[in-house]
PDB file with SEQRES, HELIX, SHEET and CRYST1 records, atoms N, CA, C and O in Angstrom:
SEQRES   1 A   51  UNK UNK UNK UNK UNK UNK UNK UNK UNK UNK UNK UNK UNK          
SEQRES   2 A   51  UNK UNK UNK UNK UNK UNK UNK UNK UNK UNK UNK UNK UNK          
SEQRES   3 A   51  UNK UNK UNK UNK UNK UNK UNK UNK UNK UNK UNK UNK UNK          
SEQRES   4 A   51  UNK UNK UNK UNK UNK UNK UNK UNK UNK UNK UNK UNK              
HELIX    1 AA1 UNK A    8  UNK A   10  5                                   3    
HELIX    2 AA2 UNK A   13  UNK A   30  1                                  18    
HELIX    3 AA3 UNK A   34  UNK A   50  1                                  17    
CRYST1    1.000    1.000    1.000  90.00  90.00  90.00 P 1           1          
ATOM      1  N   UNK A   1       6.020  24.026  54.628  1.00  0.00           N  
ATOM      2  CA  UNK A   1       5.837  25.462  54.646  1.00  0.00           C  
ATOM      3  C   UNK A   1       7.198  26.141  54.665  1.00  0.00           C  
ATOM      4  O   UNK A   1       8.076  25.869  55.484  1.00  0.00           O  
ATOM      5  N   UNK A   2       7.323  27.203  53.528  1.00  0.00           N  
ATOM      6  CA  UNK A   2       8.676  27.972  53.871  1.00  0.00           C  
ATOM      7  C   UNK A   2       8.744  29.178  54.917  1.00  0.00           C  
ATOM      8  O   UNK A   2       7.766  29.878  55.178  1.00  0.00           O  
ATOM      9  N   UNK A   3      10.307  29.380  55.620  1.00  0.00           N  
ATOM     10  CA  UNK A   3       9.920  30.103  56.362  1.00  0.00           C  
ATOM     11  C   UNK A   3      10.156  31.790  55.783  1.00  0.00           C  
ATOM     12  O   UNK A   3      10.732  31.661  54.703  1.00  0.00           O  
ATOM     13  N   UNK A   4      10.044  32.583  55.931  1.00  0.00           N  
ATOM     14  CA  UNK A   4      10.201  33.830  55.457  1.00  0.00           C  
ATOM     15  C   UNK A   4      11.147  34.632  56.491  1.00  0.00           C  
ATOM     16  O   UNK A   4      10.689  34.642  57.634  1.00  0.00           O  
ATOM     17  N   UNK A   5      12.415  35.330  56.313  1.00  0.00           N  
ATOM     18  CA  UNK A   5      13.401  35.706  57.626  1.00  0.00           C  
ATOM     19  C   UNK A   5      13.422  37.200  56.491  1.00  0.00           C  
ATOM     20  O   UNK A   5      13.846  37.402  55.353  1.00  0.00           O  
ATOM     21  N   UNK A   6      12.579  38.189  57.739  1.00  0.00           N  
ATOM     22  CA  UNK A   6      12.749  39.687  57.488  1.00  0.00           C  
ATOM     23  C   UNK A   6      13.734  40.407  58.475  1.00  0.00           C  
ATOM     24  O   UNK A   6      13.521  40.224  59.674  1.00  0.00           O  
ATOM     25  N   UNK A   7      14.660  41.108  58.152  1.00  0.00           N  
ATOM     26  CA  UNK A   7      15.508  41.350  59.209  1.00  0.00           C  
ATOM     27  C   UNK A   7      15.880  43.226  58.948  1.00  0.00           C  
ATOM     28  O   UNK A   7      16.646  43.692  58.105  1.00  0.00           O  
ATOM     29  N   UNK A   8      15.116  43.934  59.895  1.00  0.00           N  
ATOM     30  CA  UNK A   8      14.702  45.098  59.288  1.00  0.00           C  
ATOM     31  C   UNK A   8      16.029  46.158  59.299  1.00  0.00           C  
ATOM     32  O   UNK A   8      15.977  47.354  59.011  1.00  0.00           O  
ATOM     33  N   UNK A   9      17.017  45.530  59.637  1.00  0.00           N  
ATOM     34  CA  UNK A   9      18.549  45.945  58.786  1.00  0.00           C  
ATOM     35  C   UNK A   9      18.582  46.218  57.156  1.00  0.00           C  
ATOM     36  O   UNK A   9      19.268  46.905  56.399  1.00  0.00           O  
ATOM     37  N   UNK A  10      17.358  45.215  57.014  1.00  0.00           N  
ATOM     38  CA  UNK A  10      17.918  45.153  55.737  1.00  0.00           C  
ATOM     39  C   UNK A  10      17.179  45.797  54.842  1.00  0.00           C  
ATOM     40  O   UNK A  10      17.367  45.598  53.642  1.00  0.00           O  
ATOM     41  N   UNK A  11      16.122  46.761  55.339  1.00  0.00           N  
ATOM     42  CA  UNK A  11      15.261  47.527  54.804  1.00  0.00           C  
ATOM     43  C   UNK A  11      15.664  48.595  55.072  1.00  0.00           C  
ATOM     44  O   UNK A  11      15.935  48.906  56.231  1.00  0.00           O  
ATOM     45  N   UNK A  12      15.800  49.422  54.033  1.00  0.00           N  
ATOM     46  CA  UNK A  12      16.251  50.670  53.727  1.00  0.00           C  
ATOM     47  C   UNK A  12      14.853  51.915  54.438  1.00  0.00           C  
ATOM     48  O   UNK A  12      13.637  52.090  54.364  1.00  0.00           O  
ATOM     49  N   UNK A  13      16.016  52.478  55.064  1.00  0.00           N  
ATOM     50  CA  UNK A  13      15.011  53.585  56.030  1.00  0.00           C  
ATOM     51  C   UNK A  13      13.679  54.168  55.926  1.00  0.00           C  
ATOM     52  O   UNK A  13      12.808  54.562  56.702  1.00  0.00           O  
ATOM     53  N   UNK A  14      13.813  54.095  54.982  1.00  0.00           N  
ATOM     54  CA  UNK A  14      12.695  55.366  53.907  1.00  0.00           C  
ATOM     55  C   UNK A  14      11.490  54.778  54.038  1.00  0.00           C  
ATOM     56  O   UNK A  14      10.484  55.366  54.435  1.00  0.00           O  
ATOM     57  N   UNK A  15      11.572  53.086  53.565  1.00  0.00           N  
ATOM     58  CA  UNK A  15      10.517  52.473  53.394  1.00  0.00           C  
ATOM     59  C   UNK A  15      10.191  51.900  54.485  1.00  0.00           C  
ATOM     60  O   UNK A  15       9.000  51.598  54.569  1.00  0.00           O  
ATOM     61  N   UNK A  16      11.253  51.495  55.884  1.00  0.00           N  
ATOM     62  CA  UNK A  16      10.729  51.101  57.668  1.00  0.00           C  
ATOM     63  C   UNK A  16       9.796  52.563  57.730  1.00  0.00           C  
ATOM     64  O   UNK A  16       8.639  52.396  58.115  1.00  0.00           O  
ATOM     65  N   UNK A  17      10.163  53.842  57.418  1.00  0.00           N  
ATOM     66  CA  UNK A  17       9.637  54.864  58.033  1.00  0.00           C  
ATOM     67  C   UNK A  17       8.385  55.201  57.216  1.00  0.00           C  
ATOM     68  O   UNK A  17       7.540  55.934  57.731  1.00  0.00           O  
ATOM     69  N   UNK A  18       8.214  54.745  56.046  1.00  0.00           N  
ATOM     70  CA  UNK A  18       6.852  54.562  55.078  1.00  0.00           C  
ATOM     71  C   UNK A  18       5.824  53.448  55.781  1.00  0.00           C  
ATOM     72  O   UNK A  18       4.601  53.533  55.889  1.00  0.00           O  
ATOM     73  N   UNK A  19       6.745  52.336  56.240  1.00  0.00           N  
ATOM     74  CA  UNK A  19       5.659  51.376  56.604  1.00  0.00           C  
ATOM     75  C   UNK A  19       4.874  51.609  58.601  1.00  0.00           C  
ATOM     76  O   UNK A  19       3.862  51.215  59.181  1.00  0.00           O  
ATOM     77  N   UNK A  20       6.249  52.565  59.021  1.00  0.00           N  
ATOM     78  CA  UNK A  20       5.659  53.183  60.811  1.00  0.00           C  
ATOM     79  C   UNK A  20       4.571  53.858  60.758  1.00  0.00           C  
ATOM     80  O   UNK A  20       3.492  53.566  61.272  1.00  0.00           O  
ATOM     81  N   UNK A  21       4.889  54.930  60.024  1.00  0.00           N  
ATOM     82  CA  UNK A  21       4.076  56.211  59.904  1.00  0.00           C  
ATOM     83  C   UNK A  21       2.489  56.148  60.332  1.00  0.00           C  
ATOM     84  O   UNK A  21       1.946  56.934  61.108  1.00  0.00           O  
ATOM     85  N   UNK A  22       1.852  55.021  59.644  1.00  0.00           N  
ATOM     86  CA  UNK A  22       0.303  54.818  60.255  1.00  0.00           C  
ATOM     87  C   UNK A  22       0.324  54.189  61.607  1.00  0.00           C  
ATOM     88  O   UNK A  22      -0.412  54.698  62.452  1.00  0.00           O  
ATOM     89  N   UNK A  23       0.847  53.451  61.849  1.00  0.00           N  
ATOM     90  CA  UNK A  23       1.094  52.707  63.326  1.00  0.00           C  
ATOM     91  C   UNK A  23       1.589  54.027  64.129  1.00  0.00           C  
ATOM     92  O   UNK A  23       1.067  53.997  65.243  1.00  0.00           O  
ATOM     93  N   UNK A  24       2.203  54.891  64.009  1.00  0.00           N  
ATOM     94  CA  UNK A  24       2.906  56.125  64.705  1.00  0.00           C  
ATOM     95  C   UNK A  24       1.472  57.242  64.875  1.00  0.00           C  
ATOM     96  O   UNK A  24       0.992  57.732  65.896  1.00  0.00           O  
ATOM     97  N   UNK A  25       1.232  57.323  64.037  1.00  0.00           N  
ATOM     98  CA  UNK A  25      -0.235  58.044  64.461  1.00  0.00           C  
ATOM     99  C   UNK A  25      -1.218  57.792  64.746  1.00  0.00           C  
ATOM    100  O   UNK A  25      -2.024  58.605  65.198  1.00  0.00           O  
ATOM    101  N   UNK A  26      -1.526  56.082  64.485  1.00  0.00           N  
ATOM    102  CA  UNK A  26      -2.540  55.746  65.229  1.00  0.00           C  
ATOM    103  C   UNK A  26      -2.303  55.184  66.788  1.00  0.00           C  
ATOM    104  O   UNK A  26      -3.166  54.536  67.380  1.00  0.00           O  
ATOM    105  N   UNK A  27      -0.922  55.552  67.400  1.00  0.00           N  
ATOM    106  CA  UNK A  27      -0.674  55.256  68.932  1.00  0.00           C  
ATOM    107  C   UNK A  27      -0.821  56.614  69.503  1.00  0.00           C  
ATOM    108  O   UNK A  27      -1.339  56.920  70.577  1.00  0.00           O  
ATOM    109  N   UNK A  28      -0.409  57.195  68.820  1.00  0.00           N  
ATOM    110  CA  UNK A  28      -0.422  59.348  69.327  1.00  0.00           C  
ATOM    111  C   UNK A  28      -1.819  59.388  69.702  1.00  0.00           C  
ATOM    112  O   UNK A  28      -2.142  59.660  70.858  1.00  0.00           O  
ATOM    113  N   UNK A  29      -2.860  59.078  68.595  1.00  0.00           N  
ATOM    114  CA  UNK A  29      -4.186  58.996  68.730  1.00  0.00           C  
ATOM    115  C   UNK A  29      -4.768  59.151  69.864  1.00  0.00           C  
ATOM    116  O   UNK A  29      -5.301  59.999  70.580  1.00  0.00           O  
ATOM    117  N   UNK A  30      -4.260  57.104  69.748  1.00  0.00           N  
ATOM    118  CA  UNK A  30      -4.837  56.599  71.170  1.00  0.00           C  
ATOM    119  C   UNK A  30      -4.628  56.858  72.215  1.00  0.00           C  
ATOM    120  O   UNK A  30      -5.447  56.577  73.090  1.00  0.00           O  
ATOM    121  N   UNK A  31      -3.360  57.538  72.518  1.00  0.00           N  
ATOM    122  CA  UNK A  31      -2.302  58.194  73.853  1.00  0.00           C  
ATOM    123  C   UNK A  31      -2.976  59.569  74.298  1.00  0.00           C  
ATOM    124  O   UNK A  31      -2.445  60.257  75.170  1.00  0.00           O  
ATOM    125  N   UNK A  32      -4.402  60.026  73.546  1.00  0.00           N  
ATOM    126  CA  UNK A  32      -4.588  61.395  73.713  1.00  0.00           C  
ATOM    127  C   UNK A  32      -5.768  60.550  74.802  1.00  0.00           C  
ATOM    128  O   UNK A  32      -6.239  61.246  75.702  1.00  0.00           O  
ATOM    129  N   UNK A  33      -6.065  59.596  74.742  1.00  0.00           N  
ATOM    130  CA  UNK A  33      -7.510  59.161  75.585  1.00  0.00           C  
ATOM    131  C   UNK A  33      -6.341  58.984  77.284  1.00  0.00           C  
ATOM    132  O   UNK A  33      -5.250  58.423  77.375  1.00  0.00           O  
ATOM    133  N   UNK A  34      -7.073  59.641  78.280  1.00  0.00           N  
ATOM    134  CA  UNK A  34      -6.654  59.719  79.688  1.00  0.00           C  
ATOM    135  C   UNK A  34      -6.411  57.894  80.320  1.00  0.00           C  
ATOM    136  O   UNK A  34      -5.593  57.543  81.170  1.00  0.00           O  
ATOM    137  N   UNK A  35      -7.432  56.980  79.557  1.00  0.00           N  
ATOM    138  CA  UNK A  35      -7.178  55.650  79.927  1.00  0.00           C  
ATOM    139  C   UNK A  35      -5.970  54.898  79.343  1.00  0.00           C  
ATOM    140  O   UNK A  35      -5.150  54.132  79.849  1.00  0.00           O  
ATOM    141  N   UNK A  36      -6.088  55.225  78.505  1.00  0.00           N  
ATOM    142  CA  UNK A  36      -4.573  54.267  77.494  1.00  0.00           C  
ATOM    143  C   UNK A  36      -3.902  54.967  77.811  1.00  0.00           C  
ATOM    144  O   UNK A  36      -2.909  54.271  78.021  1.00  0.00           O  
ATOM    145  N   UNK A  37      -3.468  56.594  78.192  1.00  0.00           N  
ATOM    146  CA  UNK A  37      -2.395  57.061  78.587  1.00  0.00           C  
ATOM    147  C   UNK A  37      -1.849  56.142  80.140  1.00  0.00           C  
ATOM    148  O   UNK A  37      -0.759  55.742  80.547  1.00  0.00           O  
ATOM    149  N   UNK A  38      -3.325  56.100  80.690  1.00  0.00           N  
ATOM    150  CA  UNK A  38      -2.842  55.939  82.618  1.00  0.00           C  
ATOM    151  C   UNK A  38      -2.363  54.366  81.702  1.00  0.00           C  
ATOM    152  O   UNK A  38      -1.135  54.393  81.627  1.00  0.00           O  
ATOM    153  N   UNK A  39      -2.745  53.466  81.225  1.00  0.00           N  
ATOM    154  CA  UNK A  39      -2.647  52.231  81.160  1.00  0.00           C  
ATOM    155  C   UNK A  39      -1.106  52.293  80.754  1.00  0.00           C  
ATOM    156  O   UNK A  39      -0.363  51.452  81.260  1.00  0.00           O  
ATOM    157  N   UNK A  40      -0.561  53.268  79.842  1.00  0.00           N  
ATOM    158  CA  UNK A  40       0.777  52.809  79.367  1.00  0.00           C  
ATOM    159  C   UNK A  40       2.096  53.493  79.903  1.00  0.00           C  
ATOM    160  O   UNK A  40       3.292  53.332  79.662  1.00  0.00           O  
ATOM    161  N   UNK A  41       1.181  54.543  80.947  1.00  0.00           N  
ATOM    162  CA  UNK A  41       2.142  54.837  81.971  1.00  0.00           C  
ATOM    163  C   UNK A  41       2.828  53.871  83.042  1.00  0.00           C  
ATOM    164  O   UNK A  41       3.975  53.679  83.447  1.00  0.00           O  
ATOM    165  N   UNK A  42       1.431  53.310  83.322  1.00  0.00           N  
ATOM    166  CA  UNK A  42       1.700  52.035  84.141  1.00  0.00           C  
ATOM    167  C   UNK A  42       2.891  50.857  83.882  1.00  0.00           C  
ATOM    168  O   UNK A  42       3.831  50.368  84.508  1.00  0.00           O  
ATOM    169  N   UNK A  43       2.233  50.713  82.528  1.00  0.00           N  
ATOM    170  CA  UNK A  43       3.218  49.699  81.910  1.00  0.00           C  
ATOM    171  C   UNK A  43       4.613  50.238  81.763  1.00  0.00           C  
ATOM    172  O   UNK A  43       5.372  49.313  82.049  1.00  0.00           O  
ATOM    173  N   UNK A  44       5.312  51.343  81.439  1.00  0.00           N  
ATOM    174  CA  UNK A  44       6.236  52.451  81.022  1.00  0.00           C  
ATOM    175  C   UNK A  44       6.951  52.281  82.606  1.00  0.00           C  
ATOM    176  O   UNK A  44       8.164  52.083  82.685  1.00  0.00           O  
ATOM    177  N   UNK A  45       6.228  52.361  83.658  1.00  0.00           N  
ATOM    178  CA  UNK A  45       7.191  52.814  85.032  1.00  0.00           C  
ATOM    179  C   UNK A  45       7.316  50.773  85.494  1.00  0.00           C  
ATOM    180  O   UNK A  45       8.287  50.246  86.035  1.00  0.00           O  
ATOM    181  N   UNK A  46       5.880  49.982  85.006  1.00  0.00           N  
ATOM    182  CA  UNK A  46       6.439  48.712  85.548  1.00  0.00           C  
ATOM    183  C   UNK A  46       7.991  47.935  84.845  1.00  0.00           C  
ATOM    184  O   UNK A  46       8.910  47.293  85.354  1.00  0.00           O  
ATOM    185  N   UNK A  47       7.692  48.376  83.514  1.00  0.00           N  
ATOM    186  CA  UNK A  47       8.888  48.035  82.346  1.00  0.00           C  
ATOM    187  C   UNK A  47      10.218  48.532  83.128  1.00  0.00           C  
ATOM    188  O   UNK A  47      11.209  47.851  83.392  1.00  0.00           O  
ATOM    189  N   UNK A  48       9.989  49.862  83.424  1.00  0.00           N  
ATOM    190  CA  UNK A  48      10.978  50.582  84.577  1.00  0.00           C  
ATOM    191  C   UNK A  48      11.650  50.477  85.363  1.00  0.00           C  
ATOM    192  O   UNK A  48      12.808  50.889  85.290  1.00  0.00           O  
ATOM    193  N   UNK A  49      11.159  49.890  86.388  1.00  0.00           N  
ATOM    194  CA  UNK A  49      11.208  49.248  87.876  1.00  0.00           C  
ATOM    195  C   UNK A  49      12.221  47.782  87.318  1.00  0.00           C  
ATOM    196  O   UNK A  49      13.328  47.597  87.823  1.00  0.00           O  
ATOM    197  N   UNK A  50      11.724  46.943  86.365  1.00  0.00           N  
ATOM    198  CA  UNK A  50      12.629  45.430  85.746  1.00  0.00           C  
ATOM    199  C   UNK A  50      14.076  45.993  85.465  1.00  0.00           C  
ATOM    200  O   UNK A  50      14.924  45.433  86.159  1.00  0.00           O  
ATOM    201  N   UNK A  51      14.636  47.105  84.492  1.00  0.00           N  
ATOM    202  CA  UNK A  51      15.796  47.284  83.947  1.00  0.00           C  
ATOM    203  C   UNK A  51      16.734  47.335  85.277  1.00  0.00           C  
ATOM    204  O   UNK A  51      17.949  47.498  85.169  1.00  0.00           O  
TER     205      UNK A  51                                                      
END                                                                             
């Protein structure tokens, strides 16, 4: 099996920000529901607390 090495340096902006764009609005989405917000707050202040 070959391996495939994407290294997103090497992708020109336009098209990283062509390929976010649905992933970017479908997290906004989900961030409007009060549970996935509390859930990724959680995660956001535990991530927090490590640095």
């Amino acid at each position: 099996m070959n391996t495939l090495l994407i290294r997103a340096e090497d992708i020109p902006r336009q098209k990283l920000e062509k390929l976010a764009a649905p992933l970017i609005r479908i997290v906004a989405e989900d961030l409007k529901d009060p549970k996935i917000r509390a859930e990724f707050e959680a995660w956001k202040a535990k991530k927090g607390a490590r640095s």
